[in-house]
C-alpha positions as CSV (number, residue, x, y, z in Angstrom):
1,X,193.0,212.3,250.9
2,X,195.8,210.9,248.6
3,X,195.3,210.6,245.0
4,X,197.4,208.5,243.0
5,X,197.8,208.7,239.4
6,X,199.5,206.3,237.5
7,X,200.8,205.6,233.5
8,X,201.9,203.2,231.4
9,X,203.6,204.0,228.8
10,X,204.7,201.3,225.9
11,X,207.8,201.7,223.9
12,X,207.9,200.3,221.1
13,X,211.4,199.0,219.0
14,X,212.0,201.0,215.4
15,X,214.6,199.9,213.3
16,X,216.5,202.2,211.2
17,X,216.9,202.5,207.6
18,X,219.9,204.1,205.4
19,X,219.2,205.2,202.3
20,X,222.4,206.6,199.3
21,X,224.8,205.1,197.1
22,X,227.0,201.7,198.5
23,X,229.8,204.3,199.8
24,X,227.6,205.9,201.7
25,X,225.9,203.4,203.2
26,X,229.0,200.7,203.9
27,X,229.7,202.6,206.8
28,X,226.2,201.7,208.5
29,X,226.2,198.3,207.4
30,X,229.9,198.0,209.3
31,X,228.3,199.7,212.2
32,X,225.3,196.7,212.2
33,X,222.5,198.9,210.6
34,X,220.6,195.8,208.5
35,X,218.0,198.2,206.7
36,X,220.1,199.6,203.7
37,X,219.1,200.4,200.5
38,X,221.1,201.7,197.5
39,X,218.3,202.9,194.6
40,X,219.7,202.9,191.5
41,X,217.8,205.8,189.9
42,X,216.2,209.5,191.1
43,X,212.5,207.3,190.9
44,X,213.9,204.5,192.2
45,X,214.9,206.8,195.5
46,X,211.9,208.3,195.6
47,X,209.2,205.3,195.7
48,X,211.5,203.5,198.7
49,X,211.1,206.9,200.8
50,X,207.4,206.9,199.9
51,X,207.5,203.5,200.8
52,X,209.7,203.8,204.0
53,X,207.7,206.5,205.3
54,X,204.6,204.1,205.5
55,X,206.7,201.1,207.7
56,X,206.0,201.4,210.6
57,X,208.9,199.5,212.1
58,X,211.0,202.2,210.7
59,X,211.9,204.9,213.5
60,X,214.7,206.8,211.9
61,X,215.4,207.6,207.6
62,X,219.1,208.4,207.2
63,X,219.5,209.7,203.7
64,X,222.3,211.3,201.8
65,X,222.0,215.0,201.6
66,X,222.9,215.1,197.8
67,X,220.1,211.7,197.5
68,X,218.0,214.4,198.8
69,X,218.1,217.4,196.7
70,X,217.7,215.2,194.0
71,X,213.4,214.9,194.9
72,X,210.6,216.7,194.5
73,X,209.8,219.8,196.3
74,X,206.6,217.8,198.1
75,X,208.3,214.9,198.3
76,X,211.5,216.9,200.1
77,X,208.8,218.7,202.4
78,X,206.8,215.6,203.6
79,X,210.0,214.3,204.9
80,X,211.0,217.0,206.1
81,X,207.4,217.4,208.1
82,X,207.7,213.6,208.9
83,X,207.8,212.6,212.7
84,X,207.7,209.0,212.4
85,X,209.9,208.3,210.8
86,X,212.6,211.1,211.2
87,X,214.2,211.6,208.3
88,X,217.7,213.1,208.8
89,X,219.6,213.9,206.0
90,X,223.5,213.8,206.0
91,X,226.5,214.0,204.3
92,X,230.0,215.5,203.5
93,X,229.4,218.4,202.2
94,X,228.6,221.8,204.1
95,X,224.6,221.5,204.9
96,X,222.6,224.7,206.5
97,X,219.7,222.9,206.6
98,X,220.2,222.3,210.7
99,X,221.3,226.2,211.1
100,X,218.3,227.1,208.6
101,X,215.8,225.1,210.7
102,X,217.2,226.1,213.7
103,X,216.8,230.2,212.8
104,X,213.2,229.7,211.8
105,X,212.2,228.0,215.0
106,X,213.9,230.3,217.0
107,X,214.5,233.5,214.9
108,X,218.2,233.6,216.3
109,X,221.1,232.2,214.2
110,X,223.5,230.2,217.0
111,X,226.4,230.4,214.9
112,X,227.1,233.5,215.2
């Protein structure tokens, strides 16, 4: 006796979203991103990723790393905890966050 088991699995098209100051974000607008937003204040920032976090068209957050230490400790957390969207902070400065998340997970540091 055969058995045959079969899924179907939808995938659904996110956009992405970049969020920092004009500088930061030219560079994804060249690149074709259409999403961009460029708050002009620390409360400003923070209601868009509140808001951003509730799209659900929105697949991917790309925020600056210093945008980012500028909110709340809850507000940091929940993105950091957030799936869908995945918030990924970047910038130019040195950021451990990767290597810090990376140690917890695993309890080994890889860059050593």
């Amino acid at each position: 006796m055969l058995l045959r088991l079969t899924w179907t699995i939808e995938v659904k098209e996110m956009e992405i979203a970049v969020v920092g100051p004009l500088e930061f974000t030219l560079g994804f607008q060249l690149a074709g991103v259409k999403n961009l937003y460029n708050p002009s204040s620390d409360e400003e920032l923070s209601e868009l990723l509140k808001s951003l976090l509730n799209q659900s068209e929105i697949g991917v957050v790309v925020v600056d790393n210093q945008d980012l230490n500028k909110l709340s400790d809850r507000l940091r957390l929940q993105l950091t905890e957030s799936v869908t969207p995945t918030v990924l902070g970047i910038g130019t400065e040195e950021d451990n966050t990767l290597r810090e998340s990376i140690k917890s997970a695993l309890g080994v540091d890889l860059w050593k």
